[in-house]
N, C-alpha and C positions, 0 to 999 in steps of 0.2 A: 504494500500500500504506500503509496505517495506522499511525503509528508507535505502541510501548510507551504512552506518556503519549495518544495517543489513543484506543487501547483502552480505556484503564484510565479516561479520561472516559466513553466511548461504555457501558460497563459501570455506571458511578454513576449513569449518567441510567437505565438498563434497571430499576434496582432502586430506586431513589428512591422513588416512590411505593409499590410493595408494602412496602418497611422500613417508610417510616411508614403504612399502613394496619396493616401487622401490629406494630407495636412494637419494631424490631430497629434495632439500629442500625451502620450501617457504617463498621468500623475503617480497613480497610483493604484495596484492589482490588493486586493484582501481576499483571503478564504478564509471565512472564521465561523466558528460557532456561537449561537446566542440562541442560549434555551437550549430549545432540544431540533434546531434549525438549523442548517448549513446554509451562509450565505458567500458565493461569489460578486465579488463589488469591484469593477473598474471605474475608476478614476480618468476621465481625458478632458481635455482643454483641446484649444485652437485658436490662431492668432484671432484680435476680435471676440471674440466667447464662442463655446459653445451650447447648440438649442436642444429643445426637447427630437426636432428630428435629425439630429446628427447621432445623440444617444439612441435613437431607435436603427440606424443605418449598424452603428457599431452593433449593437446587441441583435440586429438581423446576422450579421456574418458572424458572432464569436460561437451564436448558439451554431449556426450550420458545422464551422469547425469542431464544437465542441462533441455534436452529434456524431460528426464523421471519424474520430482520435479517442473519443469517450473517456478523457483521463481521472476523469471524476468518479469516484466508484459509489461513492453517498447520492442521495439527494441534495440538490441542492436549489438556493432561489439566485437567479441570475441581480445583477441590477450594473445597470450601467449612468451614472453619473457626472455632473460637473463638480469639481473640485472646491465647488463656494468660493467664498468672498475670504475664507478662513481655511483658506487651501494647506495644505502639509508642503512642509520642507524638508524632502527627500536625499535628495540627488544634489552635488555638487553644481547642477546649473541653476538649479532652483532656489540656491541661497547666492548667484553671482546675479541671479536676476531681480532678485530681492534687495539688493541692495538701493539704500535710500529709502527702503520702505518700513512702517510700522509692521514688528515682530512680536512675537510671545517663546519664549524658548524655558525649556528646566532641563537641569542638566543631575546627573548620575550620582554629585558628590556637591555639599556646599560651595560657593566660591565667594568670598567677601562675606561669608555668613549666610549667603540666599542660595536656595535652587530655581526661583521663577524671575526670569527678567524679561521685560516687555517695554518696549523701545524701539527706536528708530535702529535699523541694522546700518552703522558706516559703511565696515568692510567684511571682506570675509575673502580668505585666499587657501582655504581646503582645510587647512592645520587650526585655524584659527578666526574665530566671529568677535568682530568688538560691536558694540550693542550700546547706544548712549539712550538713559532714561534721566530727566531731569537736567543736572549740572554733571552729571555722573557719567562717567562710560566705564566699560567692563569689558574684558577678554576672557571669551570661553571657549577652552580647547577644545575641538571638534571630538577629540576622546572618549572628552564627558560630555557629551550632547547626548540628553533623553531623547527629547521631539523640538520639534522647531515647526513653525506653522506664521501664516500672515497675521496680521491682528487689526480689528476694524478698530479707531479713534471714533469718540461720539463727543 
């Protein structure tokens, strides 16, 4: 049987090529359990946003592949999504594209006494995110990065 992180490869290779033929790009894949449920949840964007029928075009072709390769052996419920306004910070380009932008991050191990900081992201060069909240800015090695995500200002 397949573990979670195997899925969730076996899924980025199914869609790889049709995101980049059609321009979309992939946030992020989940297979997780809630309850007594399996749910499969893609994550894609597109320059511009993406709508409710670009989510139904992805989820028309994942399910055909998925039909055809069956890697799945549970039930499961498909869902295919936009990344929100409070999208996840993944991937090395996603915090180079974030930069300048209002962040939420908690990291693994106290740093200055905190694990939550939430601030405008300056930089970030792979090893290393500095994070200005207030008069303050902070350096959090990429190490100890729990989750990172955008964060709306009200």
């Amino acid at each position: 049987m397949a573990t979670q992180e195997q899925i969730k490869s076996i899924i980025e290779d199914m869609l790889k090529q049709y995101f980049e033929d059609n321009g979309f790009e992939l946030v992020d894949v989940e297979y997780v359990k809630e309850g007594s449920n399996w749910f499969l949840r893609v994550y894609a964007d597109k320059e511009g946003g993406i709508d409710i029928d670009d989510c139904g075009r992805i989820s028309e072709f994942l399910s055909g592949k998925l039909d055809e390769k069956d890697p799945i052996p549970d039930a499961y419920f498909l869902e295919v999504s936009s990344p929100g306004a409070e999208r996840p910070l993944k991937k090395p380009q996603d915090f180079y594209k974030a930069v300048n932008s209002h962040v939420f991050v908690t990291t693994y191990e106290p740093i200055d006494g905190a694990k939550e900081f939430e601030g405008r992201l300056l930089s970030y060069d792979e090893e290393t995110l500095v994070i200005e909240f207030g008069k303050k800015k902070v350096s959090v090695p990429a190490a100890k990065l729990a989750s990172a995500r955008l964060a709306i200002v009200f």
